[in-house]
C-alpha positions in Angstrom: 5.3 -28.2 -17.5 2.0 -26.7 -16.2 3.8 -25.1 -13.6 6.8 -24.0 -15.1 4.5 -21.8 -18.0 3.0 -20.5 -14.5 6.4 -19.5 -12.9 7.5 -17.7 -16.3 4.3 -16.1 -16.5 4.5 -14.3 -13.1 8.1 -13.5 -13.9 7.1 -11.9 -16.8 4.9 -9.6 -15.0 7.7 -8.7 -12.8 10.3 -8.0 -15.3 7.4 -5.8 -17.4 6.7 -3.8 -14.5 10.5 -3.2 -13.3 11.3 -2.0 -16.8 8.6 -0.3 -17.3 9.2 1.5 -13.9 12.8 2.2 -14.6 12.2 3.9 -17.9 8.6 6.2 -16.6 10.1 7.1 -13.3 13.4 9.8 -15.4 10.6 11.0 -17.3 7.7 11.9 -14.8 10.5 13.2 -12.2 11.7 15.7 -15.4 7.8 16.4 -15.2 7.3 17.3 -11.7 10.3 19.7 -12.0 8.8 21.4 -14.8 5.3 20.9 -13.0 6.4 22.8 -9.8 5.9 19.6 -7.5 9.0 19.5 -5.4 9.7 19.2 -2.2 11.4 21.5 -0.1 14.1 20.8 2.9 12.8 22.2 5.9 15.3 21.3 8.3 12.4 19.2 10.3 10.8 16.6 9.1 12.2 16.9 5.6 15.7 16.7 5.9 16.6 15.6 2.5 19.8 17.5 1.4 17.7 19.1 -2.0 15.0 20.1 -3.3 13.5 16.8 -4.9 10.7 16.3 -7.3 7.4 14.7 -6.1 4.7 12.7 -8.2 6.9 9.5 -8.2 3.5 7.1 -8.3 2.4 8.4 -11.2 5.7 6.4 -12.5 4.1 3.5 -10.3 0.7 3.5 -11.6 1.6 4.1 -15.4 4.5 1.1 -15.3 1.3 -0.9 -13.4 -1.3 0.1 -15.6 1.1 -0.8 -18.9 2.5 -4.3 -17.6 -1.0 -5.4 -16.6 -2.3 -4.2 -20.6 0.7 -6.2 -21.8 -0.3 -9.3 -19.6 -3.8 -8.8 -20.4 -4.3 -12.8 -21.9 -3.0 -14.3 -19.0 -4.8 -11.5 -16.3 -8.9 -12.7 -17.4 -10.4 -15.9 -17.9 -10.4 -16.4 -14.5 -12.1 -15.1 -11.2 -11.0 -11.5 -12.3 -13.0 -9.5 -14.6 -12.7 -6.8 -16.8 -15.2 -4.8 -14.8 -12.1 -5.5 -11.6 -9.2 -4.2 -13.4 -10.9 -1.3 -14.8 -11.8 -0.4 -10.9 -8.7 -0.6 -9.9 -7.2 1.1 -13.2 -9.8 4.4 -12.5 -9.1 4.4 -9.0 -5.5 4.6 -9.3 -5.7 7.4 -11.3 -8.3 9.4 -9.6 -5.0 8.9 -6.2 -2.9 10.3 -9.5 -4.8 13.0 -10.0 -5.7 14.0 -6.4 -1.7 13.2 -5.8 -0.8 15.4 -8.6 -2.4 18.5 -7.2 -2.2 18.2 -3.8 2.2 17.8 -4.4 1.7 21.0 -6.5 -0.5 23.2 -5.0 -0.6 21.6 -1.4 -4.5 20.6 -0.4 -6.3 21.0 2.6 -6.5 17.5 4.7 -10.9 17.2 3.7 -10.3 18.1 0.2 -7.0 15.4 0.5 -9.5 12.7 2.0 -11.4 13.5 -1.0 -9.7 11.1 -3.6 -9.4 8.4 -1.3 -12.4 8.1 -0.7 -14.0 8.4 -4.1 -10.9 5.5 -5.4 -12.6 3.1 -2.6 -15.5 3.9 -4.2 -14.6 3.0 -7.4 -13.6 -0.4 -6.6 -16.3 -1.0 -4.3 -18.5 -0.4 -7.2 -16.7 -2.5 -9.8 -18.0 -5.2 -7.5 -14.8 -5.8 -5.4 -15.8 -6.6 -1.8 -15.0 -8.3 0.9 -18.4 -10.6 1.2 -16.5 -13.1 3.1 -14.2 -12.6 5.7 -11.6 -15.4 7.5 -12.0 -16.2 10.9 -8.7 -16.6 12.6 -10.6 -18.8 15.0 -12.1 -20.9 12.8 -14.7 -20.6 10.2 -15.6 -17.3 8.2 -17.4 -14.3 8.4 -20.2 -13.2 6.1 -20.7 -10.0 5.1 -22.8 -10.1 2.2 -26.1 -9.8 4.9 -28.2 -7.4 2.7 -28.0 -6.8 -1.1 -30.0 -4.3 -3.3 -29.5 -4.2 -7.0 -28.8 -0.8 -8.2 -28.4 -0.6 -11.6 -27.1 -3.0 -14.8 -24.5 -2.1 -17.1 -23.8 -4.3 -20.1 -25.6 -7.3 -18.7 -23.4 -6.8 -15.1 -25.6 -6.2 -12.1 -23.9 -3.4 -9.5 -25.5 -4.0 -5.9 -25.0 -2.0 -2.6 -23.9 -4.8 -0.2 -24.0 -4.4 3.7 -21.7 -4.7 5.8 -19.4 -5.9 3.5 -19.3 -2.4 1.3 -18.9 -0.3 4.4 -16.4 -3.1 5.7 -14.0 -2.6 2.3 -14.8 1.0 2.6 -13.2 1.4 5.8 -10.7 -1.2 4.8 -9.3 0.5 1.8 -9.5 3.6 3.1 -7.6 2.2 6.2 -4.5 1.2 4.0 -4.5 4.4 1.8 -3.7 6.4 5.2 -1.8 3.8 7.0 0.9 4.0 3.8 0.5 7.6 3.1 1.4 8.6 6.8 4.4 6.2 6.7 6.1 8.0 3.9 8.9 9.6 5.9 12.0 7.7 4.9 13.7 6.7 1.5 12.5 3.8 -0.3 10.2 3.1 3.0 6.8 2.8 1.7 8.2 1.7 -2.2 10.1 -1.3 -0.7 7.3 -2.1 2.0 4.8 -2.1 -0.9 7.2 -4.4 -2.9 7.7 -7.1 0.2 3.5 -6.7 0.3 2.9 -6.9 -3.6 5.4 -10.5 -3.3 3.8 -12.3 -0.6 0.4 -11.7 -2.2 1.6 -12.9 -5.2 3.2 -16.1 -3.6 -0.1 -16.5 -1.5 -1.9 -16.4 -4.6 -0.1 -19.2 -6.4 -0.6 -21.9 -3.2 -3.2 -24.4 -4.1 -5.5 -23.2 -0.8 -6.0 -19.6 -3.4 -5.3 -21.0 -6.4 -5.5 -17.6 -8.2 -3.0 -17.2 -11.0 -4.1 -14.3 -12.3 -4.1 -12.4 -9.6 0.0 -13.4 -9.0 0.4 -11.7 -12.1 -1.3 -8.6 -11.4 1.0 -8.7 -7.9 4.4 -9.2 -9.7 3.4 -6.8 -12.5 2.7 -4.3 -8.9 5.9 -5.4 -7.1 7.7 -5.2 -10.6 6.8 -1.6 -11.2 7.4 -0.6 -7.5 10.9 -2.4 -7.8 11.9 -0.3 -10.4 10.5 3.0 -9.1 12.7 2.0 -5.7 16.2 2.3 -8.1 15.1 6.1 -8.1 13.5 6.0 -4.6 16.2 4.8 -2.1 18.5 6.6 -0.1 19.5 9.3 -1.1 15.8 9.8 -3.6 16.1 11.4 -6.3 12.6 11.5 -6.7 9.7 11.2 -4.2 6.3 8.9 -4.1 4.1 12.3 -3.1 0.8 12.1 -2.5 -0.8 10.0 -5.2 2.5 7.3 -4.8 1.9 7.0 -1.0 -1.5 6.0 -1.0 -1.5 4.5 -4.7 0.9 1.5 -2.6 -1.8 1.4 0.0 -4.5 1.0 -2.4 -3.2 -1.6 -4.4 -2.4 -3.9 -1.0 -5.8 -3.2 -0.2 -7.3 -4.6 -3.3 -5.5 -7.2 -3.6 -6.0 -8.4 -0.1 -9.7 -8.2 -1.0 -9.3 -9.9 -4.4 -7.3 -12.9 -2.7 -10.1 -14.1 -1.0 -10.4 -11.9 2.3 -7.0 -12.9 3.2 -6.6 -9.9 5.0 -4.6 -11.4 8.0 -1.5 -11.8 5.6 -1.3 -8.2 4.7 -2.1 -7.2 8.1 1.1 -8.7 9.1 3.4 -7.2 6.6 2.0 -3.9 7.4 1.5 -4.6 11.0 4.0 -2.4 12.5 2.9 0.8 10.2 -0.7 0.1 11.5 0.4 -0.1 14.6 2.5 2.8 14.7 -0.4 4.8 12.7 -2.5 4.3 15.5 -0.8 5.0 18.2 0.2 8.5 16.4 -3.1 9.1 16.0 -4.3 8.5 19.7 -1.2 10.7 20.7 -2.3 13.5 18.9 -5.8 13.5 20.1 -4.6 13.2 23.5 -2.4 16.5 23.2 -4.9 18.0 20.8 -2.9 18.6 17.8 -4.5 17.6 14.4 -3.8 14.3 13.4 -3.3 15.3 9.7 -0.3 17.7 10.2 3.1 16.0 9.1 5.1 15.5 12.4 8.1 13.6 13.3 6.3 11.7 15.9 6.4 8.4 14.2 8.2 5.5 15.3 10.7 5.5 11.7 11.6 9.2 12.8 12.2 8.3 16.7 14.3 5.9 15.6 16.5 8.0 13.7 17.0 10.3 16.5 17.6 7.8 18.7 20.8 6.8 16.7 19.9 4.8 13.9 20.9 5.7 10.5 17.5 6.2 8.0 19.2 3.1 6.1 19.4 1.0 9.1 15.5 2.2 10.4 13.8 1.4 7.0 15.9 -1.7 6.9 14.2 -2.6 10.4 10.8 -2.3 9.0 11.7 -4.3 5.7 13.1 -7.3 7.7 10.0 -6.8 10.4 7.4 -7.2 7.2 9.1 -9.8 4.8 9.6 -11.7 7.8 6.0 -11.4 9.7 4.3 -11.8 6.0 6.5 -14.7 4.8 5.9 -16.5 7.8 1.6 -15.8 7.8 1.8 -17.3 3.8 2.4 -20.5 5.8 0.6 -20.1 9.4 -3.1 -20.3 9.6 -5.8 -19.2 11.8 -4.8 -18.8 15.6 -0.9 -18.8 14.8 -2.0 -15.5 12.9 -3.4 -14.3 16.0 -0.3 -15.2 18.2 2.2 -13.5 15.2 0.1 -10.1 15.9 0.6 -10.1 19.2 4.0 -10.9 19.2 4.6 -8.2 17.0 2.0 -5.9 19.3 3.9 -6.3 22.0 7.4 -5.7 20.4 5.6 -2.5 19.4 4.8 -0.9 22.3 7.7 -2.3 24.2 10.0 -0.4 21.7 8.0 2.6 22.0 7.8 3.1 25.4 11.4 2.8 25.1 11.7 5.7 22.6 9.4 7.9 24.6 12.3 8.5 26.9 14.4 11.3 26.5 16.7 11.6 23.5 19.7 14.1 22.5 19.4 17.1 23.4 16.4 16.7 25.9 18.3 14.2 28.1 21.4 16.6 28.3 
């Protein structure tokens, strides 16, 4: 009985979240119209065949931010605090805010980086971190090396906590660029944030995490990204923009962090986007080009032009991360390790492959 009031709980969350989602997203997209945030065909990388409205994570983050208000009784009382969701819940809307503007009035890449940075912040300092890491070959990390109290809030103590602040620092921030850069396709980043949000939740309900709570905060996540993806799949209506993209990241991110460092797990759903992130980056470097300019250089784009359908290459990544993040709920330690480099090595077989001549060039 115990686990069947569990099971309807996190289902609850879901169905919240995907309603939620489905009614906010007709709404904010009649908003960005009237705000100005659309996004114009270019006849490069943006090939949609209309203007289409941006700002769709603002629908993400307000079905979120209701569902988990709504669940509230069944969210606390456990490992998460109030002090957690309110991080997260700030955060978000400091992306929604940066998104906001930056889809209107176009930002420059530092003042972009801005809001990012300051959401990491926010969770760091509402005392998410990752203290302890997992080591794949055994045993943990420990991060929590150095602690200094800073301040008290209502009986809370906030500390600074090295490495482990810098490490969650970089890790968020890592996530938040790895999904915003990835947003090239229909429904790409919306469904991999759902596959994410799901496998989380599942890895949070098996008796080795044990957290309930935070299942229900991943359903309510993958609910309200579910919905949003009715609008967002091929051919979008509406758009994720700026705040959406990294919104997805953040939220991953956090999670990853709040499930007990389980960071391999989401590494391997969004192992190809990482991957593909950083080879982008290094290739721009190389040819010294900026690496925050939109380009058609990533691997999702060089598979359309080498004869794929957008369907058929967003499909590829979905399979690639329910597959690779089912599998690491279940796999542990080294077999992590071995899954990586499988998928490593399918990575840069594939894009050595698409590095050859294509279309046009080849004729």
């Amino acid at each position: 009985m115990h686990d069947f009031v569990k099971l309807r709980m996190v289902l609850t969350a879901f169905i919240l979240g995907f309603l939620l989602a489905l009614a906010a997203t007709p709404l904010v997209r009649r908003f960005a119209r009237k705000a100005g945030a659309v996004d114009i065909p270019d006849g490069g990388r943006k090939t949609h065949a209309r203007p289409t409205p941006l700002m769709g994570g603002l629908a993400i983050f307000i079905a979120f931010v209701a569902a988990a208000l709504l669940i509230r009784g069944g969210l606390l009382g456990g490992f998460l605090l109030p002090k957690h969701l309110a991080g997260i819940a700030v955060g978000g809307l400091i992306l929604m805010i940066g998104g906001a503007l930056d889809d209107r009035y176009r930002l420059r890449p530092l003042l972009q980086l801005a809001f990012p940075a300051a959401a990491a912040l926010c969770v760091i300092a509402a005392g998410i971190g990752a203290d302890l890491v997992t080591n794949p070959l055994g045993g943990t990390f420990r991060l929590d090396l150095w602690e200094l109290e800073l301040f008290r809030y209502a009986g809370d103590p906030y500390h600074l906590t090295l490495p482990a602040d810098l490490f969650t620092f970089a890790w968020l921030m890592g996530m938040m660029y790895t999904t915003k850069l990835l947003d090239g396709l229909d429904g790409l980043v919306t469904g991999l944030g759902v596959i994410g949000f799901l496998v989380i939740a599942v890895l949070s309900l098996t008796p080795e995490v044990a957290q309930p709570e935070l299942a229900r905060l991943a359903m309510a996540a993958a609910g309200a990204a579910g919905g949003f993806l009715f609008y967002n799949a091929r051919p979008a209506s509406i758009f994720l923009g700026e705040g959406g993209s990294t919104f997805i990241g953040f939220l991953l991110g956090t999670m990853a962090i709040l499930s007990g460092g389980k960071i391999g797990v989401t590494l391997l759903v969004l192992a190809v986007p990482i991957m593909d992130v950083a080879w982008t980056i290094a290739r721009r470097i190389q040819l010294r080009r900026s690496i925050a300019e939109g380009g058609v250089d990533h691997l999702h784009f060089r598979l359309v032009r080498w004869g794929l359908s957008p369907g058929a290459a967003v499909l590829l990544f979905w399979i690639f991360a329910a597959g690779f993040g089912g599998a690491g709920i279940f796999i542990r330690g080294k077999q992590k390790l071995l899954a990586l480099a499988i998928l490593a090595i399918l990575f840069v077989v594939v894009t050595l492959w698409l590095r050859r001549p294509y279309g046009k060039e080849r004729r």
